[in-house]
C-alpha positions in Angstrom: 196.2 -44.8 -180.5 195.9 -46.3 -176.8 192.6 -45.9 -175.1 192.0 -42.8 -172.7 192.6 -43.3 -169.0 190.1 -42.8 -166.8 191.5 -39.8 -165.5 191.4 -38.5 -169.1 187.7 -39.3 -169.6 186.7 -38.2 -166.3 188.5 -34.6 -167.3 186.9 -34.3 -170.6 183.3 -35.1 -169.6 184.2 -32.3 -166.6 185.3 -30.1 -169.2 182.1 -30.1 -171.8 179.8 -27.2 -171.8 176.4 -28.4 -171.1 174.4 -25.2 -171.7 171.2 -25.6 -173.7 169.5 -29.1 -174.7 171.7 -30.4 -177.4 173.1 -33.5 -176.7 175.0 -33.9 -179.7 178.2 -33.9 -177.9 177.1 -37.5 -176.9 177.7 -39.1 -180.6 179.8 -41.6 -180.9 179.7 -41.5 -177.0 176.1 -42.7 -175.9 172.8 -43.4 -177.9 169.3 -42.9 -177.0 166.4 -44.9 -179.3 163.6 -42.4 -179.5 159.5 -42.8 -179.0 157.8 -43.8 -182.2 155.4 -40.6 -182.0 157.7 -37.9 -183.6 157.3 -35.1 -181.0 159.1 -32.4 -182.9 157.3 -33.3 -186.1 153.8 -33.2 -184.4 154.9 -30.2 -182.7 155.8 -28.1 -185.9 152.3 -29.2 -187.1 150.7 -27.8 -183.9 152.2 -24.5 -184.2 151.7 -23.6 -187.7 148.0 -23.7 -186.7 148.0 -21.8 -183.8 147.2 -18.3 -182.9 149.2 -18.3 -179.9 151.7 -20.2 -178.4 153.8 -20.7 -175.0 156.9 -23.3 -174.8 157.4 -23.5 -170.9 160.7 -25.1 -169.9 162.3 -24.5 -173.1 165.8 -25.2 -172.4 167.8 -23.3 -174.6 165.5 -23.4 -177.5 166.4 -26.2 -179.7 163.7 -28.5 -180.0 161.4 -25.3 -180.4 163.7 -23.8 -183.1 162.9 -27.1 -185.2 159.3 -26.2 -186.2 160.4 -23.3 -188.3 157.2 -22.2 -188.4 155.3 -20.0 -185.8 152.1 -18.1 -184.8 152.0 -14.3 -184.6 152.1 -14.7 -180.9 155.0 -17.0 -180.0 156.5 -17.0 -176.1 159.2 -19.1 -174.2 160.3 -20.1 -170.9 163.2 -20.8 -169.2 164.5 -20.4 -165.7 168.3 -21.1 -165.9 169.9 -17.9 -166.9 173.0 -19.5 -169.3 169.7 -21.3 -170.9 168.0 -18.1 -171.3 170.8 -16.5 -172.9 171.2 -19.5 -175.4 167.5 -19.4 -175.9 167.1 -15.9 -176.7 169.9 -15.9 -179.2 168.1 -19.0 -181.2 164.8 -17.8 -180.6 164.7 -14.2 -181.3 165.6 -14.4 -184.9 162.6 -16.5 -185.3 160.1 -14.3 -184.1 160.0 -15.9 -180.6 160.2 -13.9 -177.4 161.9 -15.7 -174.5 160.9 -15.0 -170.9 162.8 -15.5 -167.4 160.6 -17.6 -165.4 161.5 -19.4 -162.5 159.3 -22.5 -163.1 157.2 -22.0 -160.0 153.9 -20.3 -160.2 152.2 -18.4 -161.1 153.3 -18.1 -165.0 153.7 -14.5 -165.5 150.8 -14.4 -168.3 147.2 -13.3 -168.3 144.3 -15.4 -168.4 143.4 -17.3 -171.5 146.6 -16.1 -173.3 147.4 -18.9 -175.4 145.2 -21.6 -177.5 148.7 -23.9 -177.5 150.9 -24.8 -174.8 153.8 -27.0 -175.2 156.4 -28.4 -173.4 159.4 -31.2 -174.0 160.6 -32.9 -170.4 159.8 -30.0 -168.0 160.9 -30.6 -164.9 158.4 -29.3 -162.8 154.3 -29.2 -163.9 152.1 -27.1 -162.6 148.4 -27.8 -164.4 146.9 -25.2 -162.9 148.9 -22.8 -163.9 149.2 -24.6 -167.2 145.3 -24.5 -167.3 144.6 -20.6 -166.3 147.4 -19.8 -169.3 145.2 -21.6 -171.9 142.0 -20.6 -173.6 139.0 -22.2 -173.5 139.4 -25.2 -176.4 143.0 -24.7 -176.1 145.4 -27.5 -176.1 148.4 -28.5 -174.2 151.2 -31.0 -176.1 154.1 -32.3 -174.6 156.3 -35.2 -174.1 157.2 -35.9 -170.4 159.7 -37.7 -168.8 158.1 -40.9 -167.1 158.7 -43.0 -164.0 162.0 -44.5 -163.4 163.5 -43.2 -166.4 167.3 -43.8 -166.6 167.3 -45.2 -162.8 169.7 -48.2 -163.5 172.1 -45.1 -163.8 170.6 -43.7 -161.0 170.6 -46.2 -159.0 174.1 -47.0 -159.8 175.1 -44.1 -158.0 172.6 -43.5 -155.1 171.4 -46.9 -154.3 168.0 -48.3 -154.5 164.7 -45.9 -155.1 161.6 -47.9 -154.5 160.0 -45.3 -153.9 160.7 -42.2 -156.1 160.1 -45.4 -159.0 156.4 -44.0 -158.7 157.2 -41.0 -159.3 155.5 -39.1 -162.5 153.3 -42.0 -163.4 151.4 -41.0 -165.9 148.2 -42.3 -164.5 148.9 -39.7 -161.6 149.7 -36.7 -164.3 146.6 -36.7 -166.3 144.7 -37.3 -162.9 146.0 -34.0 -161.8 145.4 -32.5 -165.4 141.7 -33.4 -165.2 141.4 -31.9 -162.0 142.9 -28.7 -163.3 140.1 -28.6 -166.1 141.8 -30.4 -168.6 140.7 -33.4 -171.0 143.0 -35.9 -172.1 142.7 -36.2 -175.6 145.6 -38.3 -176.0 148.4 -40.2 -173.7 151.0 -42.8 -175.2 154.2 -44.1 -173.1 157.1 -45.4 -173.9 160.2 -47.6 -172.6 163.1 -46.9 -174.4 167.0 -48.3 -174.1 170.1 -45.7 -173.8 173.5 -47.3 -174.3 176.8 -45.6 -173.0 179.9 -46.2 -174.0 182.6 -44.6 -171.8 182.8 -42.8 -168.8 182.9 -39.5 -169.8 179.7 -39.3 -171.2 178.4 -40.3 -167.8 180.0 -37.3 -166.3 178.8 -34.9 -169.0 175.2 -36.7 -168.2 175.2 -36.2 -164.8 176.5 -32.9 -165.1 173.9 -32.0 -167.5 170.7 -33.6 -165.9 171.2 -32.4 -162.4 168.2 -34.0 -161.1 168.8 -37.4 -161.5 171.8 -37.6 -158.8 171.5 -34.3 -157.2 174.9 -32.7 -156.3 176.6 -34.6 -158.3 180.5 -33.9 -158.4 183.0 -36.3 -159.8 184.9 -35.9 -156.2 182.0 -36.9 -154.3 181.6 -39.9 -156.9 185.1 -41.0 -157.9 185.0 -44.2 -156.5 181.1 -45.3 -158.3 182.7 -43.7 -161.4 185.5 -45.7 -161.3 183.6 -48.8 -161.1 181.4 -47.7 -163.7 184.2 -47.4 -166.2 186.0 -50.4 -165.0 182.1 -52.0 -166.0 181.7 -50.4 -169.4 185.5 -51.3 -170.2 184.8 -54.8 -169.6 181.3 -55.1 -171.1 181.7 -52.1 -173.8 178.4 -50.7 -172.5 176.1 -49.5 -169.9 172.6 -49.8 -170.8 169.7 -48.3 -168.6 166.2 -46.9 -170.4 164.1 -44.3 -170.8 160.6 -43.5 -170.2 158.5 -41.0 -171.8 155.1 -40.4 -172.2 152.9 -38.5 -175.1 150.2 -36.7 -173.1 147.6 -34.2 -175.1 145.1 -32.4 -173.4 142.1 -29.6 -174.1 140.9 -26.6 -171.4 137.1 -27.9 -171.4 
């Protein structure tokens, strides 16, 4: 069978639905190595000992869905309406209610509602907010997305960043998490490699993970995506990493 074009790539990554937070449709196409900590496994064990939980950011569900278990009072958040949809439908069965939130604040909870909070790569953090929401003792778990994650990609496309690079530092994150009321109880980082193996993956990417080359159209990028494929057809891959940090924190 010859190998796809780069028209035909370029239409089939164009074409993907990228609803939700599966990346499943990536196999085969990219690879991601993950952190050693085992979020979804530590966060199953979190919620079967809660009373109460919120999942902010949830995306459409999937990660949460894993744990299988949950507490009596079980919430989620998600501000893009096609992820709420998907989210509700994965959810609800499970005993989860999803909410409509537009990830600014405030979070439309009371005061100490929740003993857990979670949350896996939210875009926007608001410890305050994330503080207020949690009872006193209760603990907020997540895994964040770190500085410089995937910016060789970036990069590729927009140019040098010096300095967005700093941007969500950990250091800085649980400096504004202690000044919200919270104590870190626990913070791990890691640096980990993605490989990608054609073009269209790229596309479906980018398409998927707005934020790391905002506006991103392949017309306004045809030329860098071009390149990019005439790179990864020579060399067989792109390779760029990841950067994630464990962070767990109590409401002193």
């Amino acid at each position: 069978m010859p190998e796809p074009t780069f028209e035909e790539l370029i239409a089939l990554g164009e074409s993907v639905d990228v609803t939700g937070w599966d990346f499943s449709w990536l196999d085969g196409r990219a690879t991601e190595e993950r952190p050693p900590w085992g979020y979804a496994r530590r966060l199953a064990e979190r919620l079967a000992d809660a009373r109460a939980s919120l999942d902010i950011q949830t995306g459409g569900g999937e990660v949460l869905a894993q744990a299988g278990t949950f507490p009596p009072t079980a919430v989620a958040t998600e501000s893009w309406p096609p992820n709420v949809i998907k989210a509700t439908r994965l959810l609800h069965p499970l005993g989860v209610v999803v909410v409509h939130d537009a990830d600014e604040p405030p979070l439309p909870f009371a005061d100490d509602a929740f003993d857990l909070v979670t949350s896996r790569h939210p875009a926007t953090i608001w410890w305050e907010e994330i503080a207020r929401v949690l009872a006193p003792g209760g603990t907020y778990f997540a895994q964040h997305v770190g500085p410089a994650s995937a910016f060789e990609l970036i990069e590729f496309f927009l140019g040098p960043l010096p300095d967005a690079r700093r941007g969500r530092h950990p250091d800085d994150e649980t400096a504004a998490a202690r000044r919200a009321g919270l104590e870190i109880i626990d913070l791990q980082t890691a640096r980990t490699r993605i490989e990608i193996f054609d073009i269209a993956a790229v596309v479906y990417l980018l398409r998927k993970v707005i934020w790391w080359v905002p506006g991103f159209t392949v017309d306004a990028y045809r030329d860098r995506l071009r390149e990019l494929d005439e790179l990864i057809r020579r060399d067989g891959v792109f390779v760029t990493y990841s950067s994630r940090h464990l962070i767990e924190a109590r409401k002193v």
